[in-house]
VODREN-120541 format. One record per residue (C-alpha): residue number from 1; residue in three letters; x, y, z. Coordinates in steps of 0.25 Angstrom, whole numbers. Example, Ala and Ser with C-alpha at 12.3 -4.5 7.8 and 13.67 -1.06 7.14 Angstrom:
REM residues 2
   n res     X     Y     Z
   1 Ala    49   -18    31
   2 Ser    55    -4    29
This chain:
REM residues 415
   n res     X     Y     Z
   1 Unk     4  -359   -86
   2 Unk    10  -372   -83
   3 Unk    24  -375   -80
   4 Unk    25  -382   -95
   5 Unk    20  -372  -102
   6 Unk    28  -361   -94
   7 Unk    40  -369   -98
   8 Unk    38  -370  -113
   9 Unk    33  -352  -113
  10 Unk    47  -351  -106
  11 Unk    54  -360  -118
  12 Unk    46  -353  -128
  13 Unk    48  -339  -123
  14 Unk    64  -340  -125
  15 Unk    62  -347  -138
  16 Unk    53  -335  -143
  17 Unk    63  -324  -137
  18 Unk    76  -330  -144
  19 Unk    67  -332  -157
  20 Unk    63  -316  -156
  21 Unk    78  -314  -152
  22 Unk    83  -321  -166
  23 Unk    73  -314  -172
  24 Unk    79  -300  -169
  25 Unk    93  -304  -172
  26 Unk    89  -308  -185
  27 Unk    81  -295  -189
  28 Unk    93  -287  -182
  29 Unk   102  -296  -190
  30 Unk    93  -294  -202
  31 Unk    94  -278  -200
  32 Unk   109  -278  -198
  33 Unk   112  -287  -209
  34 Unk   103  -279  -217
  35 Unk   109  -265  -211
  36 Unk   123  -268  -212
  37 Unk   122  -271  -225
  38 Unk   115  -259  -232
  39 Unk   126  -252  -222
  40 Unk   136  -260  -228
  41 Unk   130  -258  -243
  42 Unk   131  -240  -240
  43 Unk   144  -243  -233
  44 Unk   151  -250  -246
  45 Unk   144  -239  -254
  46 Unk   149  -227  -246
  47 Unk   163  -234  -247
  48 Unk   163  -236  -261
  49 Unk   161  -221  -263
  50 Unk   171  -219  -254
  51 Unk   182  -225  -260
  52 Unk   178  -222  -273
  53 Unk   180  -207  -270
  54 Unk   192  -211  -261
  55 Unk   195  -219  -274
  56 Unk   196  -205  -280
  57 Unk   205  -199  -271
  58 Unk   216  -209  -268
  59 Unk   217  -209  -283
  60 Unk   218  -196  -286
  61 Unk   228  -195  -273
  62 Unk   237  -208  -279
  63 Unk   237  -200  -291
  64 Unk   244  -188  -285
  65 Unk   254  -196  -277
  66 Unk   258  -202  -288
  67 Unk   258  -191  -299
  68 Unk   266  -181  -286
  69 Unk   276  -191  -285
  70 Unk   281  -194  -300
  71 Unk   277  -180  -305
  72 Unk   289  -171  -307
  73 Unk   283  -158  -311
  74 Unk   274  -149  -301
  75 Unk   260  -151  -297
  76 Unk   251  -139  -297
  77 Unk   241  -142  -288
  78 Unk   232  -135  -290
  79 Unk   231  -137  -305
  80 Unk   231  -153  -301
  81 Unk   219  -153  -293
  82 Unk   212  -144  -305
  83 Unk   216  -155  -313
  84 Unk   210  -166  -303
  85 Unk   197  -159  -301
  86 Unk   195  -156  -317
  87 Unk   199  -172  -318
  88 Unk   188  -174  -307
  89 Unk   177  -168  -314
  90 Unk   180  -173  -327
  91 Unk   180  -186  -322
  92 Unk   164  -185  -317
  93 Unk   162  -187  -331
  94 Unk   152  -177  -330
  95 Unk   152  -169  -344
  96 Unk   148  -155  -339
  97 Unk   158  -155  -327
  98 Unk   170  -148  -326
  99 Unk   181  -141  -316
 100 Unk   185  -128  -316
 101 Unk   199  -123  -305
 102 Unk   197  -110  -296
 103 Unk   201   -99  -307
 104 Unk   192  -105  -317
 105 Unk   181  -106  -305
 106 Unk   183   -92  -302
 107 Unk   181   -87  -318
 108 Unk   168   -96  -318
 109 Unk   163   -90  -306
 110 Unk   166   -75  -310
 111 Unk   160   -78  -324
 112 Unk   147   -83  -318
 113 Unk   144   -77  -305
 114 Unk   138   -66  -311
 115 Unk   138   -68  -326
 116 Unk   147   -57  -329
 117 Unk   162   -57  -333
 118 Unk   174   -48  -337
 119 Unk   174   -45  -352
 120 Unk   168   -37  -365
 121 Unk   156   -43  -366
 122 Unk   156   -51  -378
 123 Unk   154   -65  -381
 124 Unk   163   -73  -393
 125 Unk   167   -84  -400
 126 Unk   179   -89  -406
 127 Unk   179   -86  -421
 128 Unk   191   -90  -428
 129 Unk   187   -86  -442
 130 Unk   184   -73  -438
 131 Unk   198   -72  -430
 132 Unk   194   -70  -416
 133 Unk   182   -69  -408
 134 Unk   168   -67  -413
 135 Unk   160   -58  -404
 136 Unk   146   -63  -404
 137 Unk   139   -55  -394
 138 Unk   141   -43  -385
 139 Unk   137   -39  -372
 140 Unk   128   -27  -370
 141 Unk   135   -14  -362
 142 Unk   149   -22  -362
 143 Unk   165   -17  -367
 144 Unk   162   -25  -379
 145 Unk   149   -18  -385
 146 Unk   154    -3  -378
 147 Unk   167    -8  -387
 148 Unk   160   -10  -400
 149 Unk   162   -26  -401
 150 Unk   150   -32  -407
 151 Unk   145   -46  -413
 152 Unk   151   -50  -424
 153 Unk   166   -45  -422
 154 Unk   176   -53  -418
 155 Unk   187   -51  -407
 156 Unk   201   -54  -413
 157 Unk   212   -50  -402
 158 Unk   212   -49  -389
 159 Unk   222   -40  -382
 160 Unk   229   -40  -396
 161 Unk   230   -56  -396
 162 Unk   222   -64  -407
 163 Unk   210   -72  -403
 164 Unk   215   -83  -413
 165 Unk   229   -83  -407
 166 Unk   225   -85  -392
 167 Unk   213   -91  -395
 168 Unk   198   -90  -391
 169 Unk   197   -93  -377
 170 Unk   210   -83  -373
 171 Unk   202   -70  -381
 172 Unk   192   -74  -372
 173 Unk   198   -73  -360
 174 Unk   207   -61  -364
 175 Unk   195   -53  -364
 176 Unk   187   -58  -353
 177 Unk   199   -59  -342
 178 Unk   200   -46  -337
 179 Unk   197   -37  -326
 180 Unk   186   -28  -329
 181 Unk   191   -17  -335
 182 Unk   202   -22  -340
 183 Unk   201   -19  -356
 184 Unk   206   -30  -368
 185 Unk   208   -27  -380
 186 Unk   200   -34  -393
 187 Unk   202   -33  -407
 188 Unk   188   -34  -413
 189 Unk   186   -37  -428
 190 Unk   170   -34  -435
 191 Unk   165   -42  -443
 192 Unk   169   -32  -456
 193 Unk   184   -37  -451
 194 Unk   189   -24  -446
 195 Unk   197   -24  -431
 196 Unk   196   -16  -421
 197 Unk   203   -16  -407
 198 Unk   193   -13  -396
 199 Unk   198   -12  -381
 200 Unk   187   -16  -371
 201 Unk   186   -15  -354
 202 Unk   182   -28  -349
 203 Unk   171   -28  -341
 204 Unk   160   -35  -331
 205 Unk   152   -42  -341
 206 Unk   137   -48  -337
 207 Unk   136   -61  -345
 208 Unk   123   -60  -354
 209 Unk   117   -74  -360
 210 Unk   103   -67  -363
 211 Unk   106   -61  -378
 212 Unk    91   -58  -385
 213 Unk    88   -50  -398
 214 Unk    76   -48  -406
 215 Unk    76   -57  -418
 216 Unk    64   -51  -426
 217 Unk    52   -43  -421
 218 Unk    45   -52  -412
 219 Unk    56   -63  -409
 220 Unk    68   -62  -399
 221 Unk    81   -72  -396
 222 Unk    86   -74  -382
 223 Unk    99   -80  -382
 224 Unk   104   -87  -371
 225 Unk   118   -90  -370
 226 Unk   119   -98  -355
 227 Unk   110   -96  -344
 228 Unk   115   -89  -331
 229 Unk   109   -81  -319
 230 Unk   107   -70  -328
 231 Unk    98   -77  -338
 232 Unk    86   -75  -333
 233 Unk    87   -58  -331
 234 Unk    93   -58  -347
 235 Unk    83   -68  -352
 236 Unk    73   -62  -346
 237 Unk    78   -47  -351
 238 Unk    78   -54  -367
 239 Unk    63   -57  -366
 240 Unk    59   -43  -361
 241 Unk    68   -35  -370
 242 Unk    64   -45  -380
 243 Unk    49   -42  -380
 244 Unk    50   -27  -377
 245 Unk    57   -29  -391
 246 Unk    46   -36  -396
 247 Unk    49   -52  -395
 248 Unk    38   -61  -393
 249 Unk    45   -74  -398
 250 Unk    59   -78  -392
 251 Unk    70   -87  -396
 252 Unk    80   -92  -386
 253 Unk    94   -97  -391
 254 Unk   100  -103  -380
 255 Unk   110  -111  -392
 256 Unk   123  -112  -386
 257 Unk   117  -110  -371
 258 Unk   125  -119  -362
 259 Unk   116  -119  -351
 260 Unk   121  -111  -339
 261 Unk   113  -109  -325
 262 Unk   101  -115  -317
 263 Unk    96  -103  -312
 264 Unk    96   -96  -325
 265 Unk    90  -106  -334
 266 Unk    79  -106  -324
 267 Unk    76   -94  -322
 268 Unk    76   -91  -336
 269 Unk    65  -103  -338
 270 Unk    58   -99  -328
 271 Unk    55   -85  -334
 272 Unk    51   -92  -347
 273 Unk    43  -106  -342
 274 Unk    29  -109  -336
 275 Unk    28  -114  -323
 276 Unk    35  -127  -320
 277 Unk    48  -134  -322
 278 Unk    60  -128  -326
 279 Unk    71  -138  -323
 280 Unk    72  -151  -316
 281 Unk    85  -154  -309
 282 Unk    91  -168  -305
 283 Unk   101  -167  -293
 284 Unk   112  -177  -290
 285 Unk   104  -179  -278
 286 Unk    92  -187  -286
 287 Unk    84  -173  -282
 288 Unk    77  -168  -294
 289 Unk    73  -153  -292
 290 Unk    65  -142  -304
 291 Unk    67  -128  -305
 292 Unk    52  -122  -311
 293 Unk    48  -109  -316
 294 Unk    37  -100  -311
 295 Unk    23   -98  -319
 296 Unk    28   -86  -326
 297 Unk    33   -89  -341
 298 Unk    38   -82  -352
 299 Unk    29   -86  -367
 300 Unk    33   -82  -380
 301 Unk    37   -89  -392
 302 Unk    50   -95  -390
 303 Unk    61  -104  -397
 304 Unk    74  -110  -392
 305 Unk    86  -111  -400
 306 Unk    95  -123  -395
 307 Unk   107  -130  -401
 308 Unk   116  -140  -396
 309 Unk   124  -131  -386
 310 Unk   112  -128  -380
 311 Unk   115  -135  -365
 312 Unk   110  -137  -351
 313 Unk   102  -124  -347
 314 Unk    98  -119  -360
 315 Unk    95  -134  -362
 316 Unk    84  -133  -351
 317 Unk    79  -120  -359
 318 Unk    77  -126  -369
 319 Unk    69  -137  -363
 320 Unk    61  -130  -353
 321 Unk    55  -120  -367
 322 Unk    54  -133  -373
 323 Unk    46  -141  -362
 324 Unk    38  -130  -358
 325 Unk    33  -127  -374
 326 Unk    41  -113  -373
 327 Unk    49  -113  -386
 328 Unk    53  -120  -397
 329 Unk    67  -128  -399
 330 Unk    76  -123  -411
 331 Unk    90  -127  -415
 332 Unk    98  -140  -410
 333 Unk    97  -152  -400
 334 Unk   104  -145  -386
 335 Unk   116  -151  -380
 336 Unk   108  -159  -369
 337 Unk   114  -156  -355
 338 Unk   104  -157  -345
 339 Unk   115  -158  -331
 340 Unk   119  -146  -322
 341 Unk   131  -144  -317
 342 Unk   136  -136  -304
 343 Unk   149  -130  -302
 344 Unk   154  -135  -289
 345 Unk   167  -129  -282
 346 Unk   178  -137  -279
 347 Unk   191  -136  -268
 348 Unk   201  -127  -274
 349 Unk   192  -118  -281
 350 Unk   187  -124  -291
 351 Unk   175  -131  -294
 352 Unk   168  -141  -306
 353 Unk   155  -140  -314
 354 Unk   147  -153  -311
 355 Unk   132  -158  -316
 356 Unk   125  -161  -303
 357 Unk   111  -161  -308
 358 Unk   103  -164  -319
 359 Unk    90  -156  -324
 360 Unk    77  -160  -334
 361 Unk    71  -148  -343
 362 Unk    55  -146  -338
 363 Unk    50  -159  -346
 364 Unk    59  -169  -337
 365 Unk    65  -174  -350
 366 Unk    80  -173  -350
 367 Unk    89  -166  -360
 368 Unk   102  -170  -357
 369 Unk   111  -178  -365
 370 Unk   100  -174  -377
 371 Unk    98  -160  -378
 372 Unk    84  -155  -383
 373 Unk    80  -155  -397
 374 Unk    74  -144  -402
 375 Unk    61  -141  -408
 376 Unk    66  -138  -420
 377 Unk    80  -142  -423
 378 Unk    87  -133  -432
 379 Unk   104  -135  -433
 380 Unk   112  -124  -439
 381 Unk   122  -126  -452
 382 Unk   135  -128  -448
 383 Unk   140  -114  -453
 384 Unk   130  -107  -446
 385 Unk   137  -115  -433
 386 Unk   150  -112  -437
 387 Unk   146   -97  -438
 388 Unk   137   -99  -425
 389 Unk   142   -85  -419
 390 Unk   139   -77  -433
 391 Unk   126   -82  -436
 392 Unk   115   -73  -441
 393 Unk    99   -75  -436
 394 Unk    96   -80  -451
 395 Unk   108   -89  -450
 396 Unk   102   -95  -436
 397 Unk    94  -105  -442
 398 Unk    90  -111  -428
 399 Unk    85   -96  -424
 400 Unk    77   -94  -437
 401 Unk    71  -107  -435
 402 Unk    67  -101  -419
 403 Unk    62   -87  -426
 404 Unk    53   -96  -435
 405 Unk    48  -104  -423
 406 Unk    44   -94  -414
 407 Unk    38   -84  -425
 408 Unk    27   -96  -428
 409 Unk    23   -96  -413
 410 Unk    10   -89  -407
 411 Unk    15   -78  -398
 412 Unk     2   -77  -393
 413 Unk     1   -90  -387
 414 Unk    13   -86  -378
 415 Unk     4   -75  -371
């Protein structure tokens, strides 16, 4: 190599090497502008969160300030920050949400930690015509039915006060609030109008919500009043006592039924349903996971009855039957609630009910905000409604339309 063309390689070489050099400043300027903004975009992000929640709190603490400084009269504490918290969970806009403070915390939990309570063992509604309580069920083996209270009486004092002078919820409460043990006195009235004083020993009471009965010679009704953990065991002892009895078509009212627990529902499916999809679930995460049911199933000709306080879980009975070409569908368009809600514990003891998910029958399809139509709608006459709790089998128009249903189906094809 000549002495020229060694000259004009060294020129060149340094021309190449700043050229590269630029090269990687723009890149890396590239990358950093690039970088530093999406850092800057999450940044803005995180700090928008931030102050909104700081937001909240130097609100609610300017508030406090304030309010302390100019109110004259004291401040219980503990039932301001009750207040705050139920103001809170009202504001979430969320319809099924609620608060509850430690005492009623504590009740809820004793009430449905195990499914049993203090009391006599009978469910009521308020019936003012009739001057008191109407007893519309009793439990088995309980201080009611040893005391002689049947359906159909009505309960018109308590502890010699009158149920229409303290009202409804106070009767209730004076029977069930106390040790067990502990006795209450009840002025009971039969249905031919004569009183009678009965004085009862409260007792643990297991809370049933599987009542069945033989409605003819081959037909049974299961009524399902909530689903809980102990479900599954009852429903599964109405089917068995059902057909020892001679069943072979089943009704299932679950009108009225609010709903009630994960578990039970499931597992109350599960014994009923082919294999495959029970329930699937929509997180808060974006995770979407499905509870399914084992190969064995329970056939037969079945119906459902359903109105519009059929909600949530007994929703999901009803559509699960439905998809799977279980049963047929009487009564009224359900109440449409197809959210689930947890109950989450909060500082001081108390805790809030909150949806946190969301969940699809077996077909995929939503439900909620809709409700299900039934196969065959029947609605019942406005007296009938008004006498809900007194109504007869040949009154039920909704049931007689199920008896009809089932009576036309093949039993043999179930087997």
């Amino acid at each position: 190599m000549n002495g020229k063309n060694r000259k004009i390689l060294w020129q060149i070489v340094p021309m190449i090497v700043i050229l590269f050099t630029a090269a990687i400043l723009v890149t890396w300027q590239i990358t950093y502008n690039y970088t530093k903004n999406e850092m800057n975009e999450k940044y803005s992000q995180m700090l928008s969160q931030v102050t909104a929640e700081n937001d909240i709190s130097r609100v609610m603490y300017n508030v406090d300030s304030i309010l302390r400084s100019k109110y004259i009269g004291e401040i219980d504490s503990q039932k301001l920050a009750d207040s705050t918290i139920q103001g809170y969970v009202y504001g979430l806009g969320d319809k099924y949400a609620y608060y509850m403070n430690a005492e009623e915390f504590a009740e809820y939990m004793l009430e449905t930690s195990d499914g049993v309570k203090t009391g006599i063992g009978v469910t009521v509604v308020y019936d003012n015509s009739a001057g008191g309580m109407y007893v519309t069920s009793v439990y088995k083996d309980t201080p009611a039915s040893k005391g002689g209270i049947v359906p159909g009486e009505v309960i018109t004092r308590v502890n010699g006060k009158l149920v229409t002078e303290i009202g409804y919820n106070l009767a209730v409460e004076e029977i069930g609030n106390g040790e067990e043990g502990s006795s209450v006195e009840l002025t009971v009235m039969s249905e031919s109008g004569t009183e009678r004083a009965v004085t009862l020993k409260r007792e643990i009471i297991k809370l049933e919500t599987v009542t069945w009965r033989m409605l003819n010679s081959d037909t049974g009704l299961i009524t399902i009043s909530e689903f809980t953990l102990n479900t599954p065991e009852e429903f599964k002892n109405a089917i068995q006592d059902l057909t020892v009895n001679g069943a072979q078509r089943f009704i299932f009212d679950v009108r009225n039924n609010p709903g009630g627990n994960l578990e039970g529902i499931s597992e109350t499916l599960d014994f009923l349903l082919p294999e495959g999809n029970i329930i699937i679930i929509n997180e808060k995460s974006g995770t979407q996971r499905t509870i399914v049911s084992d190969t064995a199933e329970f056939s037969a000709p079945m119906a459902v009855l359903v109105n519009g306080n059929t909600a949530s879980a007994a929703e999901l009975f009803t559509a699960a039957l439905r998809d799977y070409d279980k049963a047929e569908i009487v009564g009224e368009t359900t109440y449409g609630k197809g959210s689930m809600q947890e109950i989450v514990n909060l500082p001081g003891g108390g805790a809030a009910s909150v949806s946190v998910s969301t969940y699809l029958p077996p077909c995929g399809v939503s439900y909620d905000g809709e409700g299900i139509d039934p196969d065959y709608p029947v609605s019942l006459p406005e007296e009938t409604l008004q006498n809900y709790h007194k109504m007869t089998d040949e009154q039920d128009l909704q049931l007689q339309k199920a008896i009809e249903i089932v009576a036309a189906m093949e039993v043999n094809t179930y087997q």
